[in-house]
N, C-alpha and C positions, 0 to 999 in steps of 0.2 A: 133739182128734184123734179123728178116727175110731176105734171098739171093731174092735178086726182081730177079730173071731167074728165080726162082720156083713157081710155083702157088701154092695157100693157100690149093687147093685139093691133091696135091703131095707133098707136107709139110708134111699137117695132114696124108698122108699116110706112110710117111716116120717114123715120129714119132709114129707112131700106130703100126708098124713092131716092132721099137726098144721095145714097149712097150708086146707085147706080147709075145715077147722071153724073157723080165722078168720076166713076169708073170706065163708064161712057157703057157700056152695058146692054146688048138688045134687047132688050128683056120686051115680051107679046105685051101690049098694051093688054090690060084686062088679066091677064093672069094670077097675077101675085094676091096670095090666098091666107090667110093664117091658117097654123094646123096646132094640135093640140097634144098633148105628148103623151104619149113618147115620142111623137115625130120631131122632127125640127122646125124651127119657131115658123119658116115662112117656104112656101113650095110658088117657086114661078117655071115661067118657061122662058128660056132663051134660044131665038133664033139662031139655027143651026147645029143646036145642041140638046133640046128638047127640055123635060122638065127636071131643075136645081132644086135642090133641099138645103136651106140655108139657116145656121143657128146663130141668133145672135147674142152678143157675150156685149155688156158695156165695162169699160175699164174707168174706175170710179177708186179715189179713196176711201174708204167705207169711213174714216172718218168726216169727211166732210161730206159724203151722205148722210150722216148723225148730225151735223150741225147745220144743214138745211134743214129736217127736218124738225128740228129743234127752233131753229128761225120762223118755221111758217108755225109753231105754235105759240111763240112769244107776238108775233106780228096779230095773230088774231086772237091771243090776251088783253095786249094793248088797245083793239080796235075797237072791243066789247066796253073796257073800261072806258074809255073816251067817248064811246056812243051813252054813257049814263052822265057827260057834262058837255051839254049842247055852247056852254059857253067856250070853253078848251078847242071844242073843233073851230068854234069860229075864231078864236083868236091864232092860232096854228092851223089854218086852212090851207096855207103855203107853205107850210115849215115842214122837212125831213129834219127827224127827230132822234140824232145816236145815243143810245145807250148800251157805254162798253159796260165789259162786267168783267171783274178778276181774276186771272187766268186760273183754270180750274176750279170757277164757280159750276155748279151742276145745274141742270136742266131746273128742277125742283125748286131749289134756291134764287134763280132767275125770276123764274115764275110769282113766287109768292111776293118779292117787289113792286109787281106790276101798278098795282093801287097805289102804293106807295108815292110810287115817280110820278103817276097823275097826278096825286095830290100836289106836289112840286111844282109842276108845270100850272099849276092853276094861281100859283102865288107872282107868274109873270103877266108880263102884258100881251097884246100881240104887237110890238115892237121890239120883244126881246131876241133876240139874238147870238151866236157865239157860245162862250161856256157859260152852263148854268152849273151855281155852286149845288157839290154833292152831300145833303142833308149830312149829318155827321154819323147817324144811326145805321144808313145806307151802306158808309165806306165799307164796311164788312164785307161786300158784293158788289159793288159799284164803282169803277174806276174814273169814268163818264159822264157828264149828260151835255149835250151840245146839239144846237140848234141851228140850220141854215134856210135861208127862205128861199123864192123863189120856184118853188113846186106845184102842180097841181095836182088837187085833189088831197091834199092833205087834209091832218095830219099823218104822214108817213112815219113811220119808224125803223131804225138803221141796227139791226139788234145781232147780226151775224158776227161773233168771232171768225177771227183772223186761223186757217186751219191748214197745218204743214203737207202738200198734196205727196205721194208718193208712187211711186211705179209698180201698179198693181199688174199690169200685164201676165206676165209669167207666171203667179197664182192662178188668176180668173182664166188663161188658158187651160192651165194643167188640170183647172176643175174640170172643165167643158170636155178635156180631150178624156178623162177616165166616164164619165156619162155614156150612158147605152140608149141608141136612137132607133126608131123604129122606120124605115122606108125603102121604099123598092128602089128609089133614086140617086142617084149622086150627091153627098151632102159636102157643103164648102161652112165653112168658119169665118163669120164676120161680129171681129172686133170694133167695136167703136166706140170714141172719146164723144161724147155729147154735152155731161155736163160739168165736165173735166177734161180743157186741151191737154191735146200729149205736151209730153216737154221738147223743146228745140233742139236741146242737147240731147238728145238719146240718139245713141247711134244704132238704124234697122239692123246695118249688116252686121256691125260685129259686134251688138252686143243681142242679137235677139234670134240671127238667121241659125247659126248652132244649136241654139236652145231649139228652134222648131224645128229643124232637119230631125230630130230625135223623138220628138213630140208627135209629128203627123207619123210616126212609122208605126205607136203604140194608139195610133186616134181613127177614129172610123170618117176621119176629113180628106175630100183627097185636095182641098187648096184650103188657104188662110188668106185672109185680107184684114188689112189695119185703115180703118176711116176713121179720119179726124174730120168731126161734123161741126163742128169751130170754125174750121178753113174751108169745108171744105174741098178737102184733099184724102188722096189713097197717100198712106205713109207707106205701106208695105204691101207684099204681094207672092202667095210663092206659092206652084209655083206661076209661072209666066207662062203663055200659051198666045205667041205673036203679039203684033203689036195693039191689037183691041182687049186684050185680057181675059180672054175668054180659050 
């Protein structure tokens, strides 16, 4: 999930960096600008081509965007409750602290445990270690609770369900490509996997280059690029314009 200190204008720039240094990209030092919409996310200039309008699209499982978010609220549930037992932190000052939860417990139902599991944790030592037994009242919502040391900065807490990612591409395209943009400039389409790698098995050509031959003919993009900001790496590209990509 996005760092909430950063705004979504300083993100997309941040990640627009990474991505043109994959891409190898000339882009004017000093150019690259945010713009406000209806334009397209980001306007730079590249040498020998002048000034790109570039939109960017992250390709995310929007479920496991719900369960990050869902994580950073149980994580600062947990941090509140534990800052109200100065004894807990220091006996788990080194411990990462998992607690699963039933599959298809709700956010809510998570949540109102929180004190609960403190209280739990306050009945150990700081020697404890390994599985700690799950209160009997708990099991209705708690599958969990297990302790490993060696951390700093603890007590941390391990609270994210396990969440099945899926190949959102070809939605989050087809949104982007029916959007109406505002600019005098050439706009390009940048997909990127930031908080979610692509998968290894997806095949670019034949399972995605059809789909977008079809797609930029009804889209106001005249190129598409695929960054995986995991690796690293341009997955895709099209079309191609020599060997520098431009």
């Amino acid at each position: 999930m996005a760092d909430p200190d950063i705004s979504k204008e300083k993100r997309e720039q941040i990640i627009f960096q990474c991505f043109i240094e994959a891409a190898h990209l000339p882009v004017i030092t000093g150019s690259i600008r945010s713009e406000p919409p209806p334009a397209p996310d980001i306007l730079c200039e590249i040498q020998g081509k002048g000034p790109v309008a570039f939109e960017l699209v992250e390709i995310v499982t929007p479920a496991l965007v719900q369960e990050m978010e869902n994580g950073k609220r149980l994580e600062k549930a947990f941090k509140a409750a534990c800052e109200k037992h100065p004894v807990l932190v220091a006996r788990f000052h080194d411990a990462l602290i998992y607690v699963g939860y039933l599959e298809g417990t709700t956010i809510k139902k998570r949540l109102s445990v929180v004190h609960e599991v403190v209280d739990t944790l306050l009945q150990y030592s700081e020697n404890s270690r390994g599985y700690i037994e799950v209160p009997h009242k708990l099991r209705i919502v708690l599958a969990e609770i297990s302790v490993t040391r060696g951390v700093s900065d603890g007590p941390a807490f391990g609270v994210m369900e396990m969440t099945q990612c899926t190949e959102e591409i070809f939605a989050q395209i087809e949104k982007k490509c029916q959007k109406k943009y505002s600019s005098d400039h050439s706009i390009e389409l940048l997909a990127h996997y930031t908080i979610q790698p692509s998968s290894d098995s997806f095949n670019w050509q034949a399972e995605f280059h059809d789909y977008l031959l079809k797609a930029l003919s009804r889209s106001p993009f005249k190129r598409v690029w695929v960054y995986d900001n995991c690796s690293k790496a341009i997955k895709y590209v099209y079309p191609i314009r020599g060997k520098t990509l431009i």
